[in-house]
C-alpha positions in Angstrom: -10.5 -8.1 -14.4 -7.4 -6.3 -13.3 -7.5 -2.4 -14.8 -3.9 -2.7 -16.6 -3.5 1.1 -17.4 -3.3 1.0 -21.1 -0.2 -2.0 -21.1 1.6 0.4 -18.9 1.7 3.3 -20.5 -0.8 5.5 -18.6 1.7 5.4 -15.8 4.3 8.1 -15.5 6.3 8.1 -12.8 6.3 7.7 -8.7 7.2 6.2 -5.7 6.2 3.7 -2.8 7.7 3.3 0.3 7.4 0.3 2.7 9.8 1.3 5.5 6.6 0.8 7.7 6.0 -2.6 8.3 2.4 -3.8 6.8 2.2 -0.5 4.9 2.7 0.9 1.7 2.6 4.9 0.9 3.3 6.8 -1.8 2.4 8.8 -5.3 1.7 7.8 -8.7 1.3 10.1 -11.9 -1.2 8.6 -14.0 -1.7 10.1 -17.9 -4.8 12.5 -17.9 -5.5 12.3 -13.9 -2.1 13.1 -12.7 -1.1 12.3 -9.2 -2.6 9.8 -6.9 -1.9 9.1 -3.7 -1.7 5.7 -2.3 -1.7 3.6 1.2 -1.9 0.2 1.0 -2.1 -2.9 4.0 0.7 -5.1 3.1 4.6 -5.2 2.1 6.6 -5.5 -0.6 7.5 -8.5 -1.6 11.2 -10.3 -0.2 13.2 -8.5 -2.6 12.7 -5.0 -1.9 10.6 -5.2 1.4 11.3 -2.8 3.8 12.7 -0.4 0.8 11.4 2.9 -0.8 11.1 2.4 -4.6 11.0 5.2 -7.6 9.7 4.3 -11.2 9.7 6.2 -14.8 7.8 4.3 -17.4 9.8 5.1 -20.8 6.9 3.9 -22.6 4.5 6.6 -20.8 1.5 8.2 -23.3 -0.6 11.1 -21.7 -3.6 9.9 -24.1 -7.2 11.2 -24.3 -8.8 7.1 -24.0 -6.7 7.4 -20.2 -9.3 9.8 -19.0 -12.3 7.6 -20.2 -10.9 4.1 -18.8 -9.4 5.6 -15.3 -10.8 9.0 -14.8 -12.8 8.2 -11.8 -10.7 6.1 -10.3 -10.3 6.7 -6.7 -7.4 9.7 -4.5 -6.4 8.4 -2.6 -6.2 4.6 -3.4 -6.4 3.1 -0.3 -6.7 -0.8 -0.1 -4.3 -3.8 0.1 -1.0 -4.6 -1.7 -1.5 -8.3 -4.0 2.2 -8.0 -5.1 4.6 -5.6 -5.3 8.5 -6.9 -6.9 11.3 -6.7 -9.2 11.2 -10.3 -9.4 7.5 -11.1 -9.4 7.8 -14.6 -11.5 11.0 -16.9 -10.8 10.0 -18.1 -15.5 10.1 -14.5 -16.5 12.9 -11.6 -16.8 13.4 -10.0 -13.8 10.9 -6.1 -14.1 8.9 -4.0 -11.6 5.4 -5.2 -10.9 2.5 -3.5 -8.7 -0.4 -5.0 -8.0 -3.0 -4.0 -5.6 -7.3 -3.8 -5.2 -8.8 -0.7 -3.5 -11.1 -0.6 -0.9 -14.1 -0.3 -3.8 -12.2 -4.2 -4.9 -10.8 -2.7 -8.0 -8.0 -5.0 -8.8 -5.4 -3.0 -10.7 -2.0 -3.5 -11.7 1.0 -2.1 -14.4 5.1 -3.4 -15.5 7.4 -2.1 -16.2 10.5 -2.9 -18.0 13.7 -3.8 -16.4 15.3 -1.0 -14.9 12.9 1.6 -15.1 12.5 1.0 -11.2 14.6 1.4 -8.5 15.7 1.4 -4.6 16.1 4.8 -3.6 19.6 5.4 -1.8 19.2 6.2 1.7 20.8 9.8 0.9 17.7 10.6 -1.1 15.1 9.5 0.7 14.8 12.6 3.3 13.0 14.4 0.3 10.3 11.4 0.5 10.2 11.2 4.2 7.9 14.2 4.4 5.7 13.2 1.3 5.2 9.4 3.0 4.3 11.0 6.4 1.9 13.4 5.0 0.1 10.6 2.8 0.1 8.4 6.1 -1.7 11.2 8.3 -4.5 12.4 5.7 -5.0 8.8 4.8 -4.9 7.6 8.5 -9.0 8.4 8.7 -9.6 5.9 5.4 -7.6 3.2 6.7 -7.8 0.0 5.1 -8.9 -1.8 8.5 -12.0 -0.2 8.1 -14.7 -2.0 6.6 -16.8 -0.6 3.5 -20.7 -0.2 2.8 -20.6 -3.4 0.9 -18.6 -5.9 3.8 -21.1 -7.9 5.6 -20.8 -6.0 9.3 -22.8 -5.5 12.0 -22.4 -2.2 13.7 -23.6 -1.7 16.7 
């Protein structure tokens, strides 16, 4: 079952930036663990790939249960992007969407509603560049190539 942050609201406020092709950096505030830093195998999806993104939930609640349901979750969350859109379903109302599972497999995901995410104008983004190339670096020795304890491999 995918961890849905508390409907949404346990998420704050971040960015994602997938001007690297089969890669996805960035930083998320979560309510009660703060920031987490993320790089993820894969793209966003055709409508903002290639793109850096910012979010602000307006429905964000820094709540006591947040620590008890995602307090260990793991930072950085490395893994692989399932879906990452404004547009995620051609039936419903256009709204952000992130969707991803970690290295552990934890499948988690949040919404937003329409227009509480958007594309970052390329005049703003030098203030990410530094933040995306840090995460990249520290991250770089926990890439999601590598296999975990649980994969079935041989190592020689």
């Amino acid at each position: 079952m995918a961890q849905k942050f508390g409907n949404g609201r346990w998420v704050h406020e971040g960015f994602l930036d997938n001007r690297v092709e089969g890669t996805v950096v960035g930083r998320i505030v979560f309510a009660a663990i703060g920031p987490v830093d993320f790089h993820l195998r894969g793209n966003f999806k055709a409508d903002i790939a290639g793109e850096v993104i910012r979010f602000r939930n307006s429905r964000f609640e820094d709540e006591d249960m947040a620590a008890q349901v995602i307090g260990d979750m793991e930072n950085p969350q490395i893994g692989t992007v399932n879906l990452i859109s404004f547009d995620p379903h051609p039936n419903l109302t256009p709204h952000p969407y992130v969707e991803w599972f970690s290295l552990r497999k934890n499948h988690y995901r949040f919404e937003l509603n329409p227009g509480e995410a958007w594309i970052v104008p390329e005049a703003e983004r030098g203030e990410i560049d530094g933040e995306s190339r840090r995460i990249r670096e520290r991250s770089a020795v926990q890439s999601p190539e590598r296999p975990t304890a649980n994969d079935e491999t041989e190592w020689v």
